[in-house]
N, C-alpha and C positions, 0 to 999 in steps of 0.2 A: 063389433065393438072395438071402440077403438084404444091399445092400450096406454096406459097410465103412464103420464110423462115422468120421464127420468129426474131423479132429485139431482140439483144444482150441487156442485162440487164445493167443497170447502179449498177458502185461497187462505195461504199464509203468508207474511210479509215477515221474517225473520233480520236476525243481523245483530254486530257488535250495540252495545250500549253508543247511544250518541250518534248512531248513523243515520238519526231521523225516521224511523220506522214510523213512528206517532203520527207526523207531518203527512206521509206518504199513504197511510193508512187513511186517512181524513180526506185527501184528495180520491185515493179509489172508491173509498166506501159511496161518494157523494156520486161519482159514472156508474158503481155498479146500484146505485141506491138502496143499499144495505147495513148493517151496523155490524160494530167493531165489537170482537171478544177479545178484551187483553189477555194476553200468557206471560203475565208478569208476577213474580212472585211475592212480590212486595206492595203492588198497587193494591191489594184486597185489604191492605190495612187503610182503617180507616182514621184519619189526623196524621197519615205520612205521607207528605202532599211531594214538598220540595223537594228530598231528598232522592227519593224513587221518581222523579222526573212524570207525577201522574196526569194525564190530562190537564190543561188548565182549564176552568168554566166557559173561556172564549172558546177554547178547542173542543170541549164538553157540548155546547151549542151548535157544534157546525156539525158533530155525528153523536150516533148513541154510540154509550160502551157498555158492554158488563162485563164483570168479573172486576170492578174495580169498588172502593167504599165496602167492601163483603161486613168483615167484621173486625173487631178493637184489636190494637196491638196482643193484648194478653190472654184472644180467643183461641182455644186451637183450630189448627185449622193444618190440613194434608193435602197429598198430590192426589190423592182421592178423591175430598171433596172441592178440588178445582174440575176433575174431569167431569166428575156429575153437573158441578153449575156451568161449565162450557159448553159440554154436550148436551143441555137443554135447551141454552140459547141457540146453538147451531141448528140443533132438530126442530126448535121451532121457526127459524129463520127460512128452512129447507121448506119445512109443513108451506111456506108462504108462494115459494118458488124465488128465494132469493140466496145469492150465494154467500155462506158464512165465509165473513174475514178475521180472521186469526191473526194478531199482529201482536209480538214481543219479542222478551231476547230471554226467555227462561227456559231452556231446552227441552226438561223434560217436562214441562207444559205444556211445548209445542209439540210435542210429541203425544200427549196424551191425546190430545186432540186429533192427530192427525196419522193416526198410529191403533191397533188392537191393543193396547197397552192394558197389561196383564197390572194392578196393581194390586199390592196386598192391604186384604181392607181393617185396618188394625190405625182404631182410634188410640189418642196418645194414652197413657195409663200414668198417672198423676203420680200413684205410689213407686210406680214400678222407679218412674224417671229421678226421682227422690230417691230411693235408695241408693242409684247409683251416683248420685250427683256427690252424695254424701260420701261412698267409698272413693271416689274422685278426690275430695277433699282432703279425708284421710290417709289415702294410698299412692295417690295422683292418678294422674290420667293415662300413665304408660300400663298403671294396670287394667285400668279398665281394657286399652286397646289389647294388651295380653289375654285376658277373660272374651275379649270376642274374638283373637286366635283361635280360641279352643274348638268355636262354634260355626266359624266363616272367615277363616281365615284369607279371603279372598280382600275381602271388604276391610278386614283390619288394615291389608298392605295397601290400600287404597284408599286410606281417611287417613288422615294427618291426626298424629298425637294427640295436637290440641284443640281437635274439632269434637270438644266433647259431644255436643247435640247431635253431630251424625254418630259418632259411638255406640251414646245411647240407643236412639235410633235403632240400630242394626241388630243392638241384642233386644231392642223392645220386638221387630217385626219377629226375630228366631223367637223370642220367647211366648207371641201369639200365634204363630201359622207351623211352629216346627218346620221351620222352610227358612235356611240362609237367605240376606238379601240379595248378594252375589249370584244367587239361583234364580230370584225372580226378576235379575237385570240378565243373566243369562238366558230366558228366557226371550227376552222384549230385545236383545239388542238385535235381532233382525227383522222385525217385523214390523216392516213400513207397509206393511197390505191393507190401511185404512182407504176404501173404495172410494176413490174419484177425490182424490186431493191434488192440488197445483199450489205445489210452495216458489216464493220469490225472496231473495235475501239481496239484502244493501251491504256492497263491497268497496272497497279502497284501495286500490290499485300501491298509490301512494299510504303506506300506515301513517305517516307524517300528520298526511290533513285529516285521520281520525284520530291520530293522540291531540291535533291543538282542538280540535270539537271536544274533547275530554275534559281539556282542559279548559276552557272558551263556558260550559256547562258546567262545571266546577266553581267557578270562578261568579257565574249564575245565581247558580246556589244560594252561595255562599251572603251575594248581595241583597238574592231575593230572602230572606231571614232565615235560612236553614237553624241557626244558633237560638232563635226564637221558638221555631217549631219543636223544635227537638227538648226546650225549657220547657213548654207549654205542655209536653207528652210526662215530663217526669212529673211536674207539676199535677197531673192527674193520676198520679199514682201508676203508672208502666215502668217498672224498674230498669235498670241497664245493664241486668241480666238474663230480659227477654230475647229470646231471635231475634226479633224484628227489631231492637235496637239494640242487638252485636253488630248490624248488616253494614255494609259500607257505605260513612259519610254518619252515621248515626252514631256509630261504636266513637269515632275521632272528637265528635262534636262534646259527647258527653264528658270524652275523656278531658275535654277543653273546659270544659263547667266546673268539671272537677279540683281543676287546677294541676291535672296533672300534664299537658300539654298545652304549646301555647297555639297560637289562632295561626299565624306562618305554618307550624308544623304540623299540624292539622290538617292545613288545606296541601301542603305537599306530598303528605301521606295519602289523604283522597283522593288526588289526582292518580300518583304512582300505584296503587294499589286497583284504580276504576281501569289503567293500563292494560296491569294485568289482569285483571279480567275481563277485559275486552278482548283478547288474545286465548284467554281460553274459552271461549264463547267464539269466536271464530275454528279453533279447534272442533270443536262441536259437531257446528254447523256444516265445516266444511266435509266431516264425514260421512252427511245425509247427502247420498247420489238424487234423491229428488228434488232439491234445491235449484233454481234457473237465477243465478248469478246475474245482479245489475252492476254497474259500475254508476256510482252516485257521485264522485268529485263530480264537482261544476255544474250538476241539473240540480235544477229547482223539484220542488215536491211534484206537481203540476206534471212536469217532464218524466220524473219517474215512474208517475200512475199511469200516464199515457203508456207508456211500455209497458206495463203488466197488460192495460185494457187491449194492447192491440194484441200481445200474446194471447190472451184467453180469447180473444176473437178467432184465432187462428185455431187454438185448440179443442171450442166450444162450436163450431160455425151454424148449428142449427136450434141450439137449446133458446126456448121462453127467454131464460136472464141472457142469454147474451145478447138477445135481438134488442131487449131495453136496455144494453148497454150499447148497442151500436146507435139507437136513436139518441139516448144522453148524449156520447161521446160528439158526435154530430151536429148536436146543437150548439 
């Protein structure tokens, strides 16, 4: 008897915001003839189109994706239940004999994915986050980060003051698993033993030509109606005290509606802010050793996927998906 062919590996396309992941994903997914899971944190909402840079319906047409439209701004929604809906589509992608492609810039998304990632499975708790938000209010938020000293002091010296949601957060997981969060990131942070993954990350030799791509999609945005979208969301009732519209390019736009910023400083802020965190997103990334670094100035999408297909060709040389990847590639 002969045995059972090996399940096709999960590829990941990682990289800063703006490095074109999207584009590059769209070209491979179509040689390796497979569909795309975003690891984007923001794309699962559904009516935050512009802002989060999510597929456009042309680029929606040329590959499938999931893990994007999941559900409404004001749904909850955790790192939890991204890994369950990623790893279905993966597993069912596998089931086919095709290789799941993983493409975003949300790290520990990609890492769920790609990763034994230990998560603590502790849905939000509606009371719990109200109580605190209120002693917040009250006491401020220096207490709260005090009050989760007491419990995880790890994770206090590593959330910023005034990140009240991860705050919360941190005494929400201590206060459902009796387990610091610090502990259950101390747990995961080595543990890239997810079998048969091949990651690929889009780099800039030059940071130059990814802050004017920052800014170049800023700029985008901004024309393509972000001020509109972002009306359209309050207008149906998503306040602008949700996550998903404190997130960057959301928080600035409202605050522009509001009057309390004008449209210049708005789009300044988005730019310098999408900077910096492009920068700590290469931080990231660059400290996962399974990462195989492109250099993307000057190639086209097209040129990019070509280098990953010829890599997995090299790495895969006898597997089912790579053999119809060599006859696509070919044709």
């Amino acid at each position: 008897m002969n045995p059972a062919p090996e399940a096709p590996p999960r590829v990941a396309i990682v990289g800063p915001t703006a490095s074109g992941k999207t584009a590059v994903g769209i070209a491979l997914a179509r040689m390796l003839r497979t569909e795309i899971v975003s690891a984007d944190a923001l794309q699962v909402y559904r009516g935050m189109d512009i802002g989060t840079a999510k597929p456009t319906p042309g680029e929606q047409a040329q590959a499938v994706f999931h893990a994007i439209n999941v559900v409404a701004p004001d749904a909850p929604w955790t790192l939890a239940d991204f890994q369950a809906l990623g790893s279905r589509a993966c597993d069912a992608l596998a089931a086919q004999g095709r290789m799941p492609l993983v493409v975003g810039g949300t790290s520990l998304y990609v890492r769920a994915l790609t990763t034994t990632l230990d998560i603590p499975q502790t849905p939000p708790d509606d009371a719990f986050r109200a109580h605190w938000r209120a002693l917040a209010e009250e006491r401020g938020t220096a207490f709260v980060q005090a009050e989760l000293a007491l419990v995880d002091p790890a994770a206090a010296a590593r959330i910023h003051v005034n990140d009240l949601g991860r705050l919360v957060r941190a005494l929400e997981v201590f206060h459902a698993t009796n387990v610091p969060l610090s502990e259950w990131h101390r747990r995961n942070k080595a543990r890239n033993d997810q079998a048969h993954v091949i990651l690929f990350g889009l780099g800039y030799a030059d940071r130059r030509t990814l802050y004017q791509r920052i800014e170049q999609r800023v700029d985008l945005m901004l024309a393509a109606g972000l001020a509109d979208e972002v009306r359209g969301l309050l207008a149906l009732g998503y306040g602008a005290d949700l996550k998903p519209m404190q997130s960057l390019g959301y928080r600035q736009i409202t605050a522009t509606l509001a009057g309390e910023m004008t449209e210049a400083t708005a789009a300044d802020e988005i730019k310098r802010e999408t900077r910096h965190f492009a920068r700590r997103q290469l931080i990231w990334f660059r400290a996962d050793p399974r990462i195989q670094w492109l250099e993307a100035e000057g190639k086209s999408a097209e040129a990019l996927a070509q280098e990953m297909a010829a890599a997995l060709r090299s790495a895969l040389p006898t597997t089912h998906t790579d053999r119809k990847l060599d006859e696509q590639t070919a044709a």
